[in-house]
N, C-alpha and C positions, 0 to 999 in steps of 0.2 A: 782294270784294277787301278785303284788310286794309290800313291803315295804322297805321305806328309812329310815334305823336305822339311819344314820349317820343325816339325815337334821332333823328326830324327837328328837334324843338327844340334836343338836344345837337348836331346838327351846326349851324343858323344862329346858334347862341350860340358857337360855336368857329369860326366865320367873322367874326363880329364884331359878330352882332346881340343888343341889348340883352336880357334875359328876355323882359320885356316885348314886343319886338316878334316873336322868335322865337317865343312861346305865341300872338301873335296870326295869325300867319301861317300855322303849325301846326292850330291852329284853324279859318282860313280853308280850307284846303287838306282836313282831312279832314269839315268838311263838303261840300265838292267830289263829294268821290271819295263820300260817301255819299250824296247824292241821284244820281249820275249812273251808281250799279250798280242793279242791278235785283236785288230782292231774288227769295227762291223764290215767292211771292205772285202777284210781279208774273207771272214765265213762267207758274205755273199759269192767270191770267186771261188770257194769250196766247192756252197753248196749248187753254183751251176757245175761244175765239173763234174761232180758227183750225179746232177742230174743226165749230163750225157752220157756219161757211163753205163748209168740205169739204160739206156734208152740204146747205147750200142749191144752191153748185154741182152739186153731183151729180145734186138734183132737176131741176134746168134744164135740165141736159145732157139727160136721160132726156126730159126733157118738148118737146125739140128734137127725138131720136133720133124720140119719137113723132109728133110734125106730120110731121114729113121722110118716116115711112113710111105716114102717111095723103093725104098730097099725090101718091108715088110709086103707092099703091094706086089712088088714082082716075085718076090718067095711064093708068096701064097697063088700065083698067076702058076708058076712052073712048078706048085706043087698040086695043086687042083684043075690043073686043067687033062683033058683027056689028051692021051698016047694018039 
């Protein structure tokens, strides 16, 4: 996101603030909006995190899928097997 210090100071100086206080404000304001965007940095260490996430969820899931058909194997062994 871009800000125009130069056309935001010309407007709180033509409102009636002093140089002074319009380049402080200005100031205050586009360091604002610059710490609180995310720069392309920021999204790529996202969007790797995000991908490991995927990729540990995915293990779990599968390592779930697996107990769940080792649990159902042995049910179905000690229920279908002969006395």
């Amino acid at each position: 996101m871009t800000f125009d210090t130069l056309t935001a100071a010309r407007t709180l100086k033509d409102a009636g603030m002093t140089s002074e206080q319009a380049e402080a404000v200005t100031a205050t304001i586009r360091v604002a909006v610059a710490e609180g965007t995310a720069t392309k940095d920021d999204i790529s260490r996202l969007e790797a995190k995000l991908a490991e996430l995927e990729l540990r969820l995915t293990w779990r899931i599968l390592g779930g899928v697996g107990a769940l058909l080792a649990v159902a194997v042995t049910v179905a062994r000690l229920l279908f097997t002969a006395p």
